[in-house]
C-alpha positions in Angstrom: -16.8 10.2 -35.6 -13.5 10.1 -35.9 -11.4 6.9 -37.9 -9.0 6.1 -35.1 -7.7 2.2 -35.0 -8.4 -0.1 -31.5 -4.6 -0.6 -32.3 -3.6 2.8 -32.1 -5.8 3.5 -29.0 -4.3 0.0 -27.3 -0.7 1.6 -28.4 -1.5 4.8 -26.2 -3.1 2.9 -23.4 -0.4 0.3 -23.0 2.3 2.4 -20.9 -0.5 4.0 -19.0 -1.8 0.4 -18.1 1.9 -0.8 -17.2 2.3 2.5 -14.6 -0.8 1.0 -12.5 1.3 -2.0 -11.7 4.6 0.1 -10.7 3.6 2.0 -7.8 4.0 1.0 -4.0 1.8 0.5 -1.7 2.7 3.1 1.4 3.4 1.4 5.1 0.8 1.6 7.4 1.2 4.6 10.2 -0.1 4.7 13.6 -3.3 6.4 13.0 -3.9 3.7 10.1 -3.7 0.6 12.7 -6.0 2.7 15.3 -8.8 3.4 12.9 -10.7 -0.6 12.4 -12.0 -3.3 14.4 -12.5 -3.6 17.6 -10.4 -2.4 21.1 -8.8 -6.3 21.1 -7.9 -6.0 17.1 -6.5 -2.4 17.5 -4.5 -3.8 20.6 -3.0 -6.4 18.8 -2.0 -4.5 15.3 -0.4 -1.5 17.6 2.0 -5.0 18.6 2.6 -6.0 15.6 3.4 -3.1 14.4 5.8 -2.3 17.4 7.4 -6.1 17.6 8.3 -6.1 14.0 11.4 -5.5 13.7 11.4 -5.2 9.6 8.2 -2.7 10.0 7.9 0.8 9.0 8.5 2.6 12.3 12.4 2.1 11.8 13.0 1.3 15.8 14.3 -2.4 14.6 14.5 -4.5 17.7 14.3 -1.7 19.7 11.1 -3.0 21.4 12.1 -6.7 22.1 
């Protein structure tokens, strides 16, 4: 077994550790909103997802 520190492990773990918080969740796509709940549920999210004009889809207020 080898002689290795907790503080030298802790030192190597640390910026892998940070990297977990940096990333970005990705928007939703279509086939994302179409795959839960039921038909009223999926209905509604494909409006949301349409009306908003900040969302992914880049129309803007195209559909207002």
């Amino acid at each position: 077994m080898s002689n290795v520190s907790l503080g030298a492990i802790l030192d190597k773990l640390e910026p892998v550790i940070a990297s977990f918080g940096e990333g970005r969740a990705s928007a939703p796509d279509l086939f994302e909103i179409l795959t839960y709940g039921s038909a009223e549920q999926v209905n509604s999210n494909i409006l949301v997802f349409y009306l908003d004009p900040h969302a992914y889809h880049g129309f803007g207020d195209l559909f207002l």
